[in-house]
LOFI-483739 format. One line per field, with one value per residue (C-alpha): x, z, y. Coordinates in steps of 0.2 Angstrom, whole numbers, plus 5000, padded with zeros to 4 digits. Each point is the difference from the previous one (the first is absolute). Example, Ala and Ser with C-alpha at 12.3 -4.5 7.8 and 13.67 -1.06 7.14 Angstrom:
<nodes>
X	(5062 5006)
Z	(5039 4997)
Y	(4978 5017)
</nodes>
This chain:
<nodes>
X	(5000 5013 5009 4984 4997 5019 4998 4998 5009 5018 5011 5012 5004 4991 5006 4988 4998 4988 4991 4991 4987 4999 5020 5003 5011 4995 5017 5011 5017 5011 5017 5012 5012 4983 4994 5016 5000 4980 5004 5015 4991 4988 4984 4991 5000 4988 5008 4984 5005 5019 5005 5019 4997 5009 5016 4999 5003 5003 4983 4990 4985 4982 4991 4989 4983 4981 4995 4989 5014 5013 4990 4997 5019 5002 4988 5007 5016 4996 4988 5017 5011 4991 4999 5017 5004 4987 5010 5017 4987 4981 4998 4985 4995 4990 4992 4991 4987 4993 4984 5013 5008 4996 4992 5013 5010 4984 5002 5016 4998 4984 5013 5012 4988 4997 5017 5007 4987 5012 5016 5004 4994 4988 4992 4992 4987 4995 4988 4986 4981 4995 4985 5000 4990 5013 5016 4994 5018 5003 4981 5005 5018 4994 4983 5014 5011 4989 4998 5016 4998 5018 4991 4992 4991 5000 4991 5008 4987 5007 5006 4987 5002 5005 5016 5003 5003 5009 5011 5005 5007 5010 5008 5002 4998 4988 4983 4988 4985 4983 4996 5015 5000 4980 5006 5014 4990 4984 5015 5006 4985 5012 5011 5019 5009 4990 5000 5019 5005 4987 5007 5018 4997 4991 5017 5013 4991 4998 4979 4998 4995 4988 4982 4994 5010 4997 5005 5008 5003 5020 5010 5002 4982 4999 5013 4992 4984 5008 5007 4985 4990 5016 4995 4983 5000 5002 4981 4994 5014 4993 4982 5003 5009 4984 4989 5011 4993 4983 5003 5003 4983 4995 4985 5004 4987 5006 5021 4994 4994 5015 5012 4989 4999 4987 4993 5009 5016 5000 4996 5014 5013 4996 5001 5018 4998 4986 5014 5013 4987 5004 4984 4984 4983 4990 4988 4981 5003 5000 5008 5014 5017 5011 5020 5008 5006 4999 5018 4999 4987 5010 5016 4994 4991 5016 5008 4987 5007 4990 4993 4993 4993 4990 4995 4994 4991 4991 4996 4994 4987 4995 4997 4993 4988 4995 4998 4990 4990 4985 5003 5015 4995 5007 5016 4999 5016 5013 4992 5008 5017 5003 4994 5009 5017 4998 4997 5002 4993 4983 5000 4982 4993 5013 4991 4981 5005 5009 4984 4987 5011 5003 4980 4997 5012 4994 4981 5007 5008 5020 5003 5021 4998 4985 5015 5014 4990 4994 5017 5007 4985 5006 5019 4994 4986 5004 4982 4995 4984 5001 5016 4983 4991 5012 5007 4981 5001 5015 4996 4986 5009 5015 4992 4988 5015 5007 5016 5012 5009 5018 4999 4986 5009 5005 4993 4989 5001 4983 4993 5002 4984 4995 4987 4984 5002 4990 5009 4992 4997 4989 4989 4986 5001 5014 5009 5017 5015 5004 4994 5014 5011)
Z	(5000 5005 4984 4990 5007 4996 4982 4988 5014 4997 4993 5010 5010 5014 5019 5009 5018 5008 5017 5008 5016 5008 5003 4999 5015 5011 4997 4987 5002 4989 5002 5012 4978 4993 5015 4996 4982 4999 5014 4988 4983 5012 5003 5017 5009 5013 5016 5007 4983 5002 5014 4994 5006 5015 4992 4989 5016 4984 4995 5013 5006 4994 5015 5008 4992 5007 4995 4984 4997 4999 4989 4986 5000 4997 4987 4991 5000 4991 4987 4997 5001 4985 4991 4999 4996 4987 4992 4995 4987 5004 5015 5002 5019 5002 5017 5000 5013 5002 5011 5013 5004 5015 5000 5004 4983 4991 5007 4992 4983 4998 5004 4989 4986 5002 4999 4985 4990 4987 5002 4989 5015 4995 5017 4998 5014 4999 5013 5003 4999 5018 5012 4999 5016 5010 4991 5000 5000 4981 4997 5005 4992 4983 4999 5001 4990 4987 4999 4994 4983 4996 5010 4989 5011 4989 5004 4995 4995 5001 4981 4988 4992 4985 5011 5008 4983 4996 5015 4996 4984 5004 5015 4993 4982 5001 4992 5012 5000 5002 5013 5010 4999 5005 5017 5003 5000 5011 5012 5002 4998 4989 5012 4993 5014 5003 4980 4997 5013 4994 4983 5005 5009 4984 4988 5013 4999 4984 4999 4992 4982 5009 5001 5013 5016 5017 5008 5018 5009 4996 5015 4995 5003 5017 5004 4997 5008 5015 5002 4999 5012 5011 5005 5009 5016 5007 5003 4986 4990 5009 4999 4977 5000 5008 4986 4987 5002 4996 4983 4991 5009 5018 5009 5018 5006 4998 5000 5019 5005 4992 5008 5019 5000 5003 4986 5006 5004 4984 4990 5012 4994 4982 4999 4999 4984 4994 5001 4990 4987 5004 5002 4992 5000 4988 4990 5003 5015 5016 5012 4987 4998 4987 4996 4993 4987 4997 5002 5018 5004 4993 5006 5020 4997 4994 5015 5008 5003 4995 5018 5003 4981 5005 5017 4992 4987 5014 5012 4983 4995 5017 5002 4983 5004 5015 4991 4987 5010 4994 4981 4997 4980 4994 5008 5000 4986 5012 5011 4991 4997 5017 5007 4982 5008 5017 4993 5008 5016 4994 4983 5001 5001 4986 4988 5007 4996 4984 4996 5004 4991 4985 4999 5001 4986 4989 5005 4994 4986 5008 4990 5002 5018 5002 4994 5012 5014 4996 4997 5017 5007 4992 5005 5017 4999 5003 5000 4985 4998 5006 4984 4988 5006 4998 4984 4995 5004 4992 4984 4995 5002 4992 4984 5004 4999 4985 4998 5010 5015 5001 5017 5001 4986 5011 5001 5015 5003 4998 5016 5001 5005 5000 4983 5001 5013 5002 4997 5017 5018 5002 4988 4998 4981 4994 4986 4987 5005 4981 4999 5008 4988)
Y	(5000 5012 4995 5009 5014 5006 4995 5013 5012 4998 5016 4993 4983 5003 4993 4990 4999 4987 5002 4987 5007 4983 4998 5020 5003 5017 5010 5004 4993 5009 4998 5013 5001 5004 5011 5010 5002 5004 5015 5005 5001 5012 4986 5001 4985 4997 4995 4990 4988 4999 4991 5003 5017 5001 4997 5016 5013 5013 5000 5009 4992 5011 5007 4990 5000 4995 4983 5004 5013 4988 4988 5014 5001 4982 4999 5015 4994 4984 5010 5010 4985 4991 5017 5001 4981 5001 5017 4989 4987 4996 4986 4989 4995 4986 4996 4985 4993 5018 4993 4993 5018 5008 5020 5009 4992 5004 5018 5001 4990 5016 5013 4994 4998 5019 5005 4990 5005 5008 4988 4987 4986 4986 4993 4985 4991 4983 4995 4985 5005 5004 5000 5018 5002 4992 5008 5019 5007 4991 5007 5018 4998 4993 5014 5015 4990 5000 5018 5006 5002 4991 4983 4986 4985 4984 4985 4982 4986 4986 4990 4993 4983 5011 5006 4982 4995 5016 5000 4980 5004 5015 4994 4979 5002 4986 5000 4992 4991 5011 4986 5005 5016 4999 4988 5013 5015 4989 4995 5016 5012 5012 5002 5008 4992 4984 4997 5005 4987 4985 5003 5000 4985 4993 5005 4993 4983 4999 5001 5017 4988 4989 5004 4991 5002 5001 5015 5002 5014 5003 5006 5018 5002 4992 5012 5014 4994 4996 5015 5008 4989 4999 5018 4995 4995 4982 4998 5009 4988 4984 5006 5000 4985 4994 5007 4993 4984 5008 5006 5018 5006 4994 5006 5008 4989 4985 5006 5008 4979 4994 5012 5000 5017 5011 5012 5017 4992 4993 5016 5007 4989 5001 5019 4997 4990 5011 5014 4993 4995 4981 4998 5010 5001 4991 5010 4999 4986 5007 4989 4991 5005 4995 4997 5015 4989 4982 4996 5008 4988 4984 5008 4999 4983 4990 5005 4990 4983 4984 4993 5020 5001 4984 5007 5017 4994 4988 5015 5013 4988 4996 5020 5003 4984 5013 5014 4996 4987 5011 4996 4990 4999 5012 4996 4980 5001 5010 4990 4982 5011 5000 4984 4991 5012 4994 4978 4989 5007 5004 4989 4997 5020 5003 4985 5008 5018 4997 4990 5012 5013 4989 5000 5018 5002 4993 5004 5019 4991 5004 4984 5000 5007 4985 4987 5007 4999 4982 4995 5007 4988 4986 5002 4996 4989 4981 4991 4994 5005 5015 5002 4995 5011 5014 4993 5004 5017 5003 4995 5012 5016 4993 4994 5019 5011 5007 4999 4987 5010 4996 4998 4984 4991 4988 4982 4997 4980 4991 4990 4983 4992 4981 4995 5004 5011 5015 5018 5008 4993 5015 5002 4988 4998 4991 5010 4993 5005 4999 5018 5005 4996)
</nodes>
Protein backbone atom coordinates (compact mmCIF):
# COMPACT_ATOMS: atom_id res chain seq x y z
CA UNK A 1 0.00 0.00 0.00
CA UNK A 2 2.54 2.50 0.94
CA UNK A 3 4.49 1.49 -2.29
CA UNK A 4 1.10 3.18 -4.27
CA UNK A 5 0.69 5.90 -2.73
CA UNK A 6 4.34 7.21 -3.59
CA UNK A 7 3.93 6.13 -7.19
CA UNK A 8 3.66 8.74 -9.63
CA UNK A 9 5.47 11.11 -6.77
CA UNK A 10 9.07 10.83 -7.47
CA UNK A 11 11.11 14.08 -8.85
CA UNK A 12 13.69 12.69 -6.79
CA UNK A 13 14.31 9.29 -4.82
CA UNK A 14 12.55 9.80 -1.93
CA UNK A 15 13.71 8.47 1.81
CA UNK A 16 11.42 6.42 3.52
CA UNK A 17 11.00 6.19 7.17
CA UNK A 18 8.69 3.58 8.89
CA UNK A 19 6.89 4.04 12.20
CA UNK A 20 4.91 1.44 13.85
CA UNK A 21 2.49 2.77 16.95
CA UNK A 22 2.27 -0.62 18.69
CA UNK A 23 6.19 -1.01 19.18
CA UNK A 24 6.80 3.08 19.01
CA UNK A 25 9.06 3.59 22.03
CA UNK A 26 7.95 6.92 24.29
CA UNK A 27 11.33 8.92 23.67
CA UNK A 28 13.63 9.72 20.99
CA UNK A 29 17.00 8.32 21.43
CA UNK A 30 19.25 10.19 19.26
CA UNK A 31 22.68 9.72 19.55
CA UNK A 32 25.06 12.46 21.92
CA UNK A 33 27.48 12.60 17.59
CA UNK A 34 24.09 13.39 16.20
CA UNK A 35 22.83 15.57 19.23
CA UNK A 36 25.99 17.64 18.32
CA UNK A 37 26.07 18.04 14.73
CA UNK A 38 21.99 18.84 14.66
CA UNK A 39 22.74 21.70 17.32
CA UNK A 40 25.87 22.73 14.94
CA UNK A 41 23.96 22.96 11.62
CA UNK A 42 21.52 25.42 13.92
CA UNK A 43 18.39 22.51 14.54
CA UNK A 44 16.67 22.79 17.92
CA UNK A 45 16.61 19.80 19.76
CA UNK A 46 14.10 19.30 22.41
CA UNK A 47 15.77 18.15 25.62
CA UNK A 48 12.56 16.18 26.98
CA UNK A 49 13.65 13.90 23.52
CA UNK A 50 17.31 13.60 23.97
CA UNK A 51 18.44 11.85 26.76
CA UNK A 52 22.27 12.45 25.67
CA UNK A 53 21.61 15.80 26.82
CA UNK A 54 23.36 15.95 29.86
CA UNK A 55 26.69 15.36 28.19
CA UNK A 56 26.44 18.56 25.97
CA UNK A 57 27.04 21.11 29.21
CA UNK A 58 27.60 23.81 25.96
CA UNK A 59 24.22 23.73 25.10
CA UNK A 60 22.14 25.67 27.65
CA UNK A 61 19.23 24.07 28.80
CA UNK A 62 15.65 26.24 27.52
CA UNK A 63 13.76 27.59 30.53
CA UNK A 64 11.51 25.61 32.22
CA UNK A 65 8.13 25.68 30.67
CA UNK A 66 4.31 24.65 31.98
CA UNK A 67 3.48 21.19 30.96
CA UNK A 68 1.29 22.08 27.81
CA UNK A 69 4.01 24.65 27.20
CA UNK A 70 6.62 22.15 27.01
CA UNK A 71 4.58 19.87 24.78
CA UNK A 72 4.01 22.56 21.94
CA UNK A 73 7.80 22.74 21.91
CA UNK A 74 8.21 19.29 21.43
CA UNK A 75 5.85 19.07 18.85
CA UNK A 76 7.25 22.05 16.95
CA UNK A 77 10.43 20.81 17.05
CA UNK A 78 9.66 17.52 15.27
CA UNK A 79 7.28 19.62 12.59
CA UNK A 80 10.64 21.69 12.07
CA UNK A 81 12.83 18.58 12.29
CA UNK A 82 10.90 16.83 9.14
CA UNK A 83 10.76 20.20 7.50
CA UNK A 84 14.27 20.44 7.17
CA UNK A 85 14.97 16.50 6.49
CA UNK A 86 12.33 16.83 3.74
CA UNK A 87 14.45 20.18 2.17
CA UNK A 88 17.80 17.97 1.17
CA UNK A 89 15.19 15.47 -1.32
CA UNK A 90 11.48 14.61 -0.51
CA UNK A 91 11.02 11.79 2.37
CA UNK A 92 8.08 9.70 2.85
CA UNK A 93 6.94 8.59 6.53
CA UNK A 94 5.09 5.73 6.94
CA UNK A 95 3.49 4.95 10.40
CA UNK A 96 1.63 2.01 10.48
CA UNK A 97 -1.09 0.56 12.95
CA UNK A 98 -2.45 4.20 13.42
CA UNK A 99 -5.56 2.73 15.52
CA UNK A 100 -3.04 1.42 18.14
CA UNK A 101 -1.48 5.10 19.00
CA UNK A 102 -2.22 6.63 21.97
CA UNK A 103 -3.82 10.57 22.03
CA UNK A 104 -1.12 12.41 22.76
CA UNK A 105 0.89 10.88 19.38
CA UNK A 106 -2.47 11.70 17.53
CA UNK A 107 -2.03 15.18 18.92
CA UNK A 108 1.15 15.37 17.30
CA UNK A 109 0.73 13.46 14.06
CA UNK A 110 -2.31 16.66 13.62
CA UNK A 111 0.12 19.13 14.48
CA UNK A 112 2.69 18.08 12.10
CA UNK A 113 0.29 17.53 9.37
CA UNK A 114 -0.42 21.45 9.75
CA UNK A 115 2.98 22.32 9.54
CA UNK A 116 4.40 20.31 6.59
CA UNK A 117 1.73 21.35 4.70
CA UNK A 118 4.14 23.08 2.09
CA UNK A 119 7.36 20.67 2.31
CA UNK A 120 8.12 18.02 0.23
CA UNK A 121 7.01 15.20 3.11
CA UNK A 122 4.55 12.48 2.10
CA UNK A 123 3.04 11.06 5.61
CA UNK A 124 1.33 7.98 5.22
CA UNK A 125 -1.19 6.22 8.08
CA UNK A 126 -2.15 2.72 7.77
CA UNK A 127 -4.63 1.75 10.31
CA UNK A 128 -7.47 -1.14 11.03
CA UNK A 129 -11.12 -0.16 10.80
CA UNK A 130 -12.14 0.53 14.34
CA UNK A 131 -15.18 0.61 16.90
CA UNK A 132 -15.19 4.19 16.64
CA UNK A 133 -17.26 4.57 19.86
CA UNK A 134 -14.59 2.91 21.82
CA UNK A 135 -11.49 4.68 19.93
CA UNK A 136 -12.63 8.33 20.04
CA UNK A 137 -9.01 9.88 19.94
CA UNK A 138 -8.36 8.02 16.18
CA UNK A 139 -12.13 9.44 15.56
CA UNK A 140 -11.12 12.94 16.57
CA UNK A 141 -7.65 12.63 14.94
CA UNK A 142 -8.74 11.30 11.65
CA UNK A 143 -12.12 13.91 11.47
CA UNK A 144 -9.44 17.10 11.66
CA UNK A 145 -7.17 15.02 9.65
CA UNK A 146 -9.32 15.02 7.05
CA UNK A 147 -9.84 18.67 6.87
CA UNK A 148 -6.68 19.80 5.65
CA UNK A 149 -6.94 20.27 2.27
CA UNK A 150 -3.44 18.33 1.44
CA UNK A 151 -5.15 15.08 3.32
CA UNK A 152 -6.87 12.13 1.18
CA UNK A 153 -8.62 9.18 3.43
CA UNK A 154 -8.64 6.02 1.12
CA UNK A 155 -10.44 2.91 1.96
CA UNK A 156 -8.78 -0.52 1.06
CA UNK A 157 -11.44 -3.38 0.06
CA UNK A 158 -9.95 -6.18 0.22
CA UNK A 159 -8.72 -8.27 -3.52
CA UNK A 160 -11.45 -9.59 -5.96
CA UNK A 161 -11.01 -13.02 -7.56
CA UNK A 162 -9.91 -10.88 -10.61
CA UNK A 163 -6.88 -9.53 -8.37
CA UNK A 164 -6.15 -13.11 -6.79
CA UNK A 165 -5.59 -14.30 -10.13
CA UNK A 166 -3.82 -10.96 -10.97
CA UNK A 167 -1.53 -11.01 -8.01
CA UNK A 168 -0.63 -15.01 -8.75
CA UNK A 169 0.75 -14.28 -11.97
CA UNK A 170 2.72 -11.17 -11.28
CA UNK A 171 4.42 -12.41 -8.15
CA UNK A 172 4.82 -16.54 -9.62
CA UNK A 173 4.33 -16.25 -13.21
CA UNK A 174 2.09 -18.93 -12.95
CA UNK A 175 -1.36 -19.09 -14.68
CA UNK A 176 -3.78 -20.64 -12.15
CA UNK A 177 -6.78 -22.37 -12.26
CA UNK A 178 -10.24 -20.18 -11.71
CA UNK A 179 -10.93 -22.90 -9.29
CA UNK A 180 -8.07 -22.08 -7.28
CA UNK A 181 -7.98 -18.75 -7.33
CA UNK A 182 -12.07 -19.05 -6.40
CA UNK A 183 -10.83 -21.43 -2.95
CA UNK A 184 -8.10 -18.79 -2.39
CA UNK A 185 -10.09 -15.84 -2.34
CA UNK A 186 -13.12 -18.02 -0.18
CA UNK A 187 -10.22 -19.08 2.15
CA UNK A 188 -9.05 -15.84 2.52
CA UNK A 189 -11.92 -13.49 2.25
CA UNK A 190 -9.69 -11.01 0.09
CA UNK A 191 -7.45 -10.50 2.45
CA UNK A 192 -3.68 -8.99 1.04
CA UNK A 193 -1.85 -10.54 3.71
CA UNK A 194 -3.78 -13.85 4.45
CA UNK A 195 -3.79 -14.50 0.41
CA UNK A 196 -0.10 -13.35 -0.16
CA UNK A 197 0.98 -16.07 2.41
CA UNK A 198 -1.52 -19.04 1.29
CA UNK A 199 -0.25 -18.30 -2.15
CA UNK A 200 3.46 -18.39 -1.16
CA UNK A 201 2.88 -21.46 0.54
CA UNK A 202 1.00 -22.78 -2.69
CA UNK A 203 4.33 -21.71 -4.90
CA UNK A 204 7.09 -23.19 -2.39
CA UNK A 205 5.17 -26.63 -2.65
CA UNK A 206 4.83 -26.71 -5.82
CA UNK A 207 0.64 -26.65 -6.04
CA UNK A 208 0.29 -23.19 -7.62
CA UNK A 209 -0.85 -25.63 -11.13
CA UNK A 210 -3.29 -27.71 -9.35
CA UNK A 211 -6.71 -26.98 -9.30
CA UNK A 212 -7.98 -28.73 -6.67
CA UNK A 213 -5.95 -28.30 -3.49
CA UNK A 214 -6.59 -28.16 0.02
CA UNK A 215 -5.56 -25.28 1.64
CA UNK A 216 -4.02 -24.81 5.15
CA UNK A 217 -3.50 -22.04 7.04
CA UNK A 218 0.60 -21.41 6.22
CA UNK A 219 2.58 -20.12 9.23
CA UNK A 220 3.00 -16.57 8.12
CA UNK A 221 -0.53 -16.19 8.81
CA UNK A 222 -0.80 -17.72 12.15
CA UNK A 223 1.84 -15.45 13.09
CA UNK A 224 0.19 -12.67 12.43
CA UNK A 225 -3.02 -13.82 14.06
CA UNK A 226 -1.32 -14.69 17.06
CA UNK A 227 0.09 -11.67 17.36
CA UNK A 228 -3.05 -10.08 17.28
CA UNK A 229 -4.96 -12.16 19.68
CA UNK A 230 -1.76 -12.33 21.80
CA UNK A 231 -2.77 -8.80 22.80
CA UNK A 232 -6.17 -9.78 24.69
CA UNK A 233 -6.18 -10.79 27.84
CA UNK A 234 -5.75 -14.37 29.12
CA UNK A 235 -9.53 -14.79 29.82
CA UNK A 236 -10.73 -13.09 26.99
CA UNK A 237 -8.09 -15.44 24.91
CA UNK A 238 -9.43 -18.60 26.85
CA UNK A 239 -13.06 -17.33 26.55
CA UNK A 240 -12.37 -17.43 22.07
CA UNK A 241 -10.70 -20.42 22.05
CA UNK A 242 -13.79 -21.64 23.67
CA UNK A 243 -16.07 -20.11 20.85
CA UNK A 244 -13.83 -21.52 18.19
CA UNK A 245 -15.25 -24.82 18.51
CA UNK A 246 -18.62 -23.14 17.86
CA UNK A 247 -18.01 -22.09 14.49
CA UNK A 248 -17.43 -18.43 12.59
CA UNK A 249 -20.85 -17.21 14.42
CA UNK A 250 -21.77 -18.30 17.95
CA UNK A 251 -24.87 -17.24 19.88
CA UNK A 252 -24.02 -15.52 23.36
CA UNK A 253 -26.57 -17.90 24.68
CA UNK A 254 -25.36 -20.82 24.16
CA UNK A 255 -21.29 -19.64 24.18
CA UNK A 256 -22.39 -18.09 28.07
CA UNK A 257 -23.58 -22.12 28.93
CA UNK A 258 -20.66 -23.40 27.37
CA UNK A 259 -18.17 -21.02 28.90
CA UNK A 260 -20.49 -20.97 32.76
CA UNK A 261 -20.51 -17.66 32.83
CA UNK A 262 -23.24 -15.38 33.50
CA UNK A 263 -24.68 -13.07 30.63
CA UNK A 264 -22.76 -9.67 31.73
CA UNK A 265 -19.56 -11.11 32.58
CA UNK A 266 -19.56 -12.59 29.35
CA UNK A 267 -20.44 -9.47 27.47
CA UNK A 268 -17.52 -7.91 29.74
CA UNK A 269 -14.99 -10.26 28.63
CA UNK A 270 -15.88 -10.07 25.02
CA UNK A 271 -15.67 -6.20 24.83
CA UNK A 272 -11.93 -6.82 24.54
CA UNK A 273 -12.32 -8.89 21.43
CA UNK A 274 -15.30 -6.55 20.15
CA UNK A 275 -12.41 -3.81 20.41
CA UNK A 276 -9.76 -5.12 18.48
CA UNK A 277 -12.41 -6.19 15.84
CA UNK A 278 -11.64 -10.10 16.53
CA UNK A 279 -14.84 -10.30 17.09
CA UNK A 280 -17.93 -8.46 15.44
CA UNK A 281 -21.36 -8.30 15.49
CA UNK A 282 -23.43 -10.04 13.03
CA UNK A 283 -25.84 -7.91 10.97
CA UNK A 284 -29.55 -8.25 11.59
CA UNK A 285 -29.09 -11.07 14.69
CA UNK A 286 -29.07 -9.60 17.78
CA UNK A 287 -27.31 -11.74 20.19
CA UNK A 288 -24.62 -13.70 17.69
CA UNK A 289 -21.11 -12.66 17.10
CA UNK A 290 -19.08 -13.59 14.51
CA UNK A 291 -15.02 -14.29 13.89
CA UNK A 292 -13.43 -11.27 12.34
CA UNK A 293 -12.22 -13.44 9.75
CA UNK A 294 -12.35 -16.91 9.26
CA UNK A 295 -8.85 -17.85 9.65
CA UNK A 296 -9.05 -16.10 13.19
CA UNK A 297 -11.54 -18.66 14.08
CA UNK A 298 -9.69 -21.88 12.50
CA UNK A 299 -6.39 -20.23 13.72
CA UNK A 300 -7.63 -20.43 17.71
CA UNK A 301 -9.30 -23.75 17.12
CA UNK A 302 -6.10 -25.78 15.94
CA UNK A 303 -4.52 -24.71 18.98
CA UNK A 304 -7.12 -26.75 20.66
CA UNK A 305 -5.79 -30.15 21.30
CA UNK A 306 -7.82 -33.30 20.15
CA UNK A 307 -9.20 -34.73 23.76
CA UNK A 308 -10.62 -30.81 24.46
CA UNK A 309 -12.05 -30.63 20.69
CA UNK A 310 -13.95 -33.84 21.63
CA UNK A 311 -14.96 -32.40 24.91
CA UNK A 312 -16.12 -29.00 23.44
CA UNK A 313 -17.96 -30.15 20.78
CA UNK A 314 -19.88 -32.59 23.64
CA UNK A 315 -20.66 -29.69 26.06
CA UNK A 316 -21.80 -26.99 22.63
CA UNK A 317 -24.32 -29.49 21.62
CA UNK A 318 -25.34 -30.14 25.01
CA UNK A 319 -25.90 -26.20 25.43
CA UNK A 320 -27.50 -25.52 22.04
CA UNK A 321 -29.90 -28.74 22.82
CA UNK A 322 -30.90 -26.28 25.73
CA UNK A 323 -31.16 -23.31 24.05
CA UNK A 324 -33.27 -24.24 21.40
CA UNK A 325 -35.11 -26.70 23.31
CA UNK A 326 -38.24 -24.55 22.22
CA UNK A 327 -37.62 -25.48 18.36
CA UNK A 328 -34.70 -27.45 17.76
CA UNK A 329 -35.68 -27.64 13.79
CA UNK A 330 -34.12 -25.12 12.66
CA UNK A 331 -30.90 -26.02 14.18
CA UNK A 332 -31.13 -29.94 14.14
CA UNK A 333 -27.93 -29.82 11.36
CA UNK A 334 -25.46 -27.87 13.83
CA UNK A 335 -26.90 -29.81 16.03
CA UNK A 336 -25.31 -33.31 14.26
CA UNK A 337 -22.01 -31.24 13.53
CA UNK A 338 -21.44 -31.12 17.10
CA UNK A 339 -22.67 -34.45 18.40
CA UNK A 340 -20.82 -36.25 14.78
CA UNK A 341 -17.38 -33.83 16.47
CA UNK A 342 -17.89 -35.01 19.85
CA UNK A 343 -18.48 -39.49 18.33
CA UNK A 344 -18.05 -41.59 19.90
CA UNK A 345 -19.49 -40.11 23.29
CA UNK A 346 -22.88 -39.40 21.99
CA UNK A 347 -22.83 -41.58 18.62
CA UNK A 348 -26.33 -42.20 18.81
CA UNK A 349 -27.71 -38.25 18.90
CA UNK A 350 -25.23 -37.63 16.21
CA UNK A 351 -27.09 -40.51 13.79
CA UNK A 352 -30.76 -39.07 15.24
CA UNK A 353 -29.88 -35.33 14.49
CA UNK A 354 -27.99 -35.99 11.10
CA UNK A 355 -31.25 -38.04 10.31
CA UNK A 356 -33.75 -35.70 11.10
CA UNK A 357 -31.69 -32.99 9.41
CA UNK A 358 -31.09 -35.24 6.45
CA UNK A 359 -35.01 -35.24 6.24
CA UNK A 360 -35.54 -31.53 6.46
CA UNK A 361 -33.14 -31.21 3.64
CA UNK A 362 -34.44 -32.51 1.39
CA UNK A 363 -38.17 -31.72 2.38
CA UNK A 364 -36.77 -28.04 1.28
CA UNK A 365 -35.21 -29.76 -1.68
CA UNK A 366 -31.10 -29.00 -0.08
CA UNK A 367 -30.68 -32.15 -1.95
CA UNK A 368 -26.32 -32.13 -1.63
CA UNK A 369 -26.85 -30.74 2.04
CA UNK A 370 -29.79 -33.75 2.37
CA UNK A 371 -26.73 -36.37 1.12
CA UNK A 372 -24.05 -34.91 3.56
CA UNK A 373 -26.06 -35.28 6.46
CA UNK A 374 -27.13 -38.85 5.52
CA UNK A 375 -23.76 -39.89 5.07
CA UNK A 376 -22.31 -38.49 8.31
CA UNK A 377 -25.30 -40.70 9.89
CA UNK A 378 -24.16 -43.54 8.16
CA UNK A 379 -20.42 -43.20 9.11
CA UNK A 380 -21.60 -43.92 12.61
CA UNK A 381 -24.37 -46.25 12.32
CA UNK A 382 -23.62 -50.07 12.94
CA UNK A 383 -27.10 -51.74 12.91
CA UNK A 384 -28.17 -53.06 9.93
CA UNK A 385 -31.42 -51.91 9.57
CA UNK A 386 -31.18 -49.01 10.72
CA UNK A 387 -28.06 -48.62 7.68
CA UNK A 388 -31.30 -49.56 5.19
CA UNK A 389 -33.14 -47.46 6.47
CA UNK A 390 -30.77 -44.58 6.03
CA UNK A 391 -29.44 -46.09 2.74
CA UNK A 392 -33.26 -45.27 1.78
CA UNK A 393 -33.06 -41.80 2.65
CA UNK A 394 -30.00 -41.18 1.10
CA UNK A 395 -30.74 -42.10 -2.15
CA UNK A 396 -33.63 -39.74 -3.12
CA UNK A 397 -31.79 -36.59 -2.86
CA UNK A 398 -28.73 -38.10 -4.35
CA UNK A 399 -30.48 -39.10 -7.55
CA UNK A 400 -32.77 -35.40 -6.82
CA UNK A 401 -29.73 -33.26 -6.95
CA UNK A 402 -28.42 -31.77 -10.02
CA UNK A 403 -25.14 -31.92 -10.33
CA UNK A 404 -22.81 -34.53 -8.49
CA UNK A 405 -20.92 -32.67 -5.38
CA UNK A 406 -17.46 -33.47 -5.16
CA UNK A 407 -17.53 -33.79 -1.84
CA UNK A 408 -20.30 -36.93 -1.66
CA UNK A 409 -18.70 -38.89 -4.38
CA UNK A 410 -17.51 -41.13 -2.27
CA UNK A 411 -18.94 -44.84 -2.01
CA UNK A 412 -21.13 -45.45 0.93
CA UNK A 413 -20.93 -49.49 1.67
CA UNK A 414 -24.43 -51.17 1.29
CA UNK A 415 -25.73 -53.21 4.34
CA UNK A 416 -25.47 -56.64 4.54
CA UNK A 417 -28.50 -58.29 5.57
CA UNK A 418 -29.68 -61.99 5.58
CA UNK A 419 -32.17 -62.93 2.23
CA UNK A 420 -35.45 -62.16 2.44
CA UNK A 421 -34.95 -59.95 5.01
CA UNK A 422 -37.07 -56.99 5.48
CA UNK A 423 -35.24 -53.44 4.81
CA UNK A 424 -36.78 -51.77 8.14
CA UNK A 425 -37.47 -53.25 11.73
CA UNK A 426 -39.62 -50.29 12.25
CA UNK A 427 -41.77 -49.74 9.72
CA UNK A 428 -44.65 -52.25 9.49
CA UNK A 429 -44.43 -52.63 5.65
CA UNK A 430 -41.52 -54.37 4.42
CA UNK A 431 -39.72 -52.36 1.62
CA UNK A 432 -36.48 -53.73 -0.95
CA UNK A 433 -33.38 -52.88 0.00
CA UNK A 434 -32.56 -52.95 -3.76
CA UNK A 435 -33.74 -49.32 -3.95
CA UNK A 436 -31.02 -48.44 -2.44
CA UNK A 437 -28.80 -49.16 -4.87
Amino acid sequence: MSSSAVAGRRAAPPRIGRGCSRCAPTSTRRSPRRCARSSARGRRISPSSCPSWANFPQLSEPPALESEGARFRLFDATAQFLRSAALVRPLVLVLDDLHAADEPSLLLLRYVAREIADSRLLVVCAFRDVDPTIRDPLTAALAELVREPQTAQIGLAGLSEADVAEYIELSTGIEPASRLVQAIHAETEGNPLFGAEVVRLLDAEGRLTEADVPLRIPPGVRVVIGQRVGRLSERCRSLLLTASVMGREFGLDALARLSELARDELLDVLDEALTERVVADVPGSPGRLRFGHALIRDTLFDELGSARRLQLHQDAAEALEAVYAADLEPHLAELAHHFFAAAPARADKAVEYARRAGDRAASQLAFEEAVRLYEMALTLVGDDGARCELLLGWETPRRGRATPSPRSNRSVRPPTLPNGWGCTSSSPEPRSATAAG
